[in-house]
DOBAKE-817357 format. One record per residue (C-alpha): x, y, z; residue number from 1; residue in one letter. Coordinates in steps of 0.5 Angstrom, whole numbers, padded with zeros to 4 digits, always signed. Example, Ala and Ser with C-alpha at 12.3 -4.5 7.8 and 13.67 -1.06 7.14 Angstrom:
2
+-------+-------+-------+-----+---------+
!  east ! north !    up ! num ! residuo !
+-------+-------+-------+-----+---------+
! +0025 ! -0009 ! +0016 !   1 !       A !
! +0027 ! -0002 ! +0014 !   2 !       S !
+-------+-------+-------+-----+---------+
This chain:
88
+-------+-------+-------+-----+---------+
!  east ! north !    up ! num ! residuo !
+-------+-------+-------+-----+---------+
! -0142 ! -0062 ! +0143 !   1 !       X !
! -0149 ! -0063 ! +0145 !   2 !       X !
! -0155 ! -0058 ! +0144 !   3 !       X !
! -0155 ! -0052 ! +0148 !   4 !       X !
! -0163 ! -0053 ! +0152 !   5 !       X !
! -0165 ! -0046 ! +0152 !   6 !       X !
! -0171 ! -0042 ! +0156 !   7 !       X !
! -0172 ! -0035 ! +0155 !   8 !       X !
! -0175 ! -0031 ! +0161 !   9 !       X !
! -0179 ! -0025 ! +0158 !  10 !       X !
! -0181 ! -0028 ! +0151 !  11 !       X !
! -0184 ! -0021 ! +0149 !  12 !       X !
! -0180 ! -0016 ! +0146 !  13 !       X !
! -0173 ! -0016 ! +0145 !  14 !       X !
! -0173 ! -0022 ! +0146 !  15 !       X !
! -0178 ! -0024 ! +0140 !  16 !       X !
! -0175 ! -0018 ! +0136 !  17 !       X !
! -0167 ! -0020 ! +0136 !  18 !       X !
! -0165 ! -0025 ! +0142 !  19 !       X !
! -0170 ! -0032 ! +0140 !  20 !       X !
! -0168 ! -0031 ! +0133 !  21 !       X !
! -0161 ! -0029 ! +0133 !  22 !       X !
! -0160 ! -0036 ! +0138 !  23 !       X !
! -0164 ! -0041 ! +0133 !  24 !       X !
! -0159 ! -0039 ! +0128 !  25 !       X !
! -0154 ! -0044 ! +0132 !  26 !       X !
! -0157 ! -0051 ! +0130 !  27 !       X !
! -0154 ! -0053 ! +0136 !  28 !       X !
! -0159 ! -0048 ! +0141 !  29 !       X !
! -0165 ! -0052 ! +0142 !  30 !       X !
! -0171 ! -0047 ! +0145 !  31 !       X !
! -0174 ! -0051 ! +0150 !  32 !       X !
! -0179 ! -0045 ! +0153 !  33 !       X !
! -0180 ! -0038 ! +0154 !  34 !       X !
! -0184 ! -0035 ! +0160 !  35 !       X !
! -0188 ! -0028 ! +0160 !  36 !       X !
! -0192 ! -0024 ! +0165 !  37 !       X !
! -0197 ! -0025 ! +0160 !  38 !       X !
! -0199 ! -0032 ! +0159 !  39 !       X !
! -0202 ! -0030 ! +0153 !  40 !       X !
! -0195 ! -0027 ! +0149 !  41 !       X !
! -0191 ! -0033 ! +0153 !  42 !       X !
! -0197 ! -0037 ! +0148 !  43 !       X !
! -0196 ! -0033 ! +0142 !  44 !       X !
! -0188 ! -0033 ! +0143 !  45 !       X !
! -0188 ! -0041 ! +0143 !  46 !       X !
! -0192 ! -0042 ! +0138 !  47 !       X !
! -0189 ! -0038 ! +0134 !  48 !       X !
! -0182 ! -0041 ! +0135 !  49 !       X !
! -0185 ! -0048 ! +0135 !  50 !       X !
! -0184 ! -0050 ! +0143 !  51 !       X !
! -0189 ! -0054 ! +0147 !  52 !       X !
! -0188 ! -0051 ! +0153 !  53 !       X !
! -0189 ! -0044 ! +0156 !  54 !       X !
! -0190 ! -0041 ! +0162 !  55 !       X !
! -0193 ! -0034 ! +0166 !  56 !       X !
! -0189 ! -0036 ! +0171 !  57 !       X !
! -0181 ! -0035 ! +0172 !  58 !       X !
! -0180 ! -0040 ! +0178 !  59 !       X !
! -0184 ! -0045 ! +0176 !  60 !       X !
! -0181 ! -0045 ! +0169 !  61 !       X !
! -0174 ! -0047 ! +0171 !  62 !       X !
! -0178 ! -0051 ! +0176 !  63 !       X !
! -0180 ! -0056 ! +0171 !  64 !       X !
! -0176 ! -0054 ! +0164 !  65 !       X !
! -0169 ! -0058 ! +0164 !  66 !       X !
! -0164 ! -0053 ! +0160 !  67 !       X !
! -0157 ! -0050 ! +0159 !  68 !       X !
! -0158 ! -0043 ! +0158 !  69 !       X !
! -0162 ! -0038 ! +0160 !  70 !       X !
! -0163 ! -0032 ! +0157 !  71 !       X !
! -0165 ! -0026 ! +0162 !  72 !       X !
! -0171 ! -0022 ! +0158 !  73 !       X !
! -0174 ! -0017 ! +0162 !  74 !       X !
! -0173 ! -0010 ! +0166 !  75 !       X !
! -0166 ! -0010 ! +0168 !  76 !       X !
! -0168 ! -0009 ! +0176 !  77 !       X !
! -0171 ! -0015 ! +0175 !  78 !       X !
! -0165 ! -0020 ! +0173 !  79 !       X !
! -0162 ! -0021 ! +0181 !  80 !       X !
! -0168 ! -0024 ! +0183 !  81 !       X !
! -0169 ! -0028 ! +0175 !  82 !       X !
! -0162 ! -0030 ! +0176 !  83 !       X !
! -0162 ! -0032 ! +0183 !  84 !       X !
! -0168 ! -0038 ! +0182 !  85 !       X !
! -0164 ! -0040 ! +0175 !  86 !       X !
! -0158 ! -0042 ! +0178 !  87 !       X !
! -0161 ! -0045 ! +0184 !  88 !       X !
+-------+-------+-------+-----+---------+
């Protein structure tokens, strides 16, 4: 099976706390960018994690990364919408 490409919309938080870390325990899922409102976490987050990309935008994000997955990170009122551009 090939590696799993994945973004995380949300990068702060729980995100960082428990879901990038508990996916990175997979050799096969591969983090390829996160997004935050603040660009100044979605920069701290991928430098952390070691990923090049990073985004305050969530649309341009899937736009512009090729991925998988993505992981949903934000405000439950929020994922509609996130969900609906990902899959898009």
């Amino acid at each position: 099976m090939k590696n799993i490409r994945w973004t995380v919309i949300g990068a702060g938080g729980i995100a960082d706390r428990r879901a990038i870390p508990a996916l990175l325990l997979d050799p096969k899922n591969q983090l390829v960018a996160v997004m935050d409102r603040s660009e100044e976490v979605a920069k701290r987050i991928a430098e952390k994690y070691g990923v090049s990309q990073y985004f305050s935008d969530a649309e341009k994000m899937l736009k512009t990364v090729p991925c998988d997955a993505v992981y949903i990170a934000t405000p439950v009122g929020t994922h509609y919408e996130l969900a609906t551009q990902a899959l898009e």
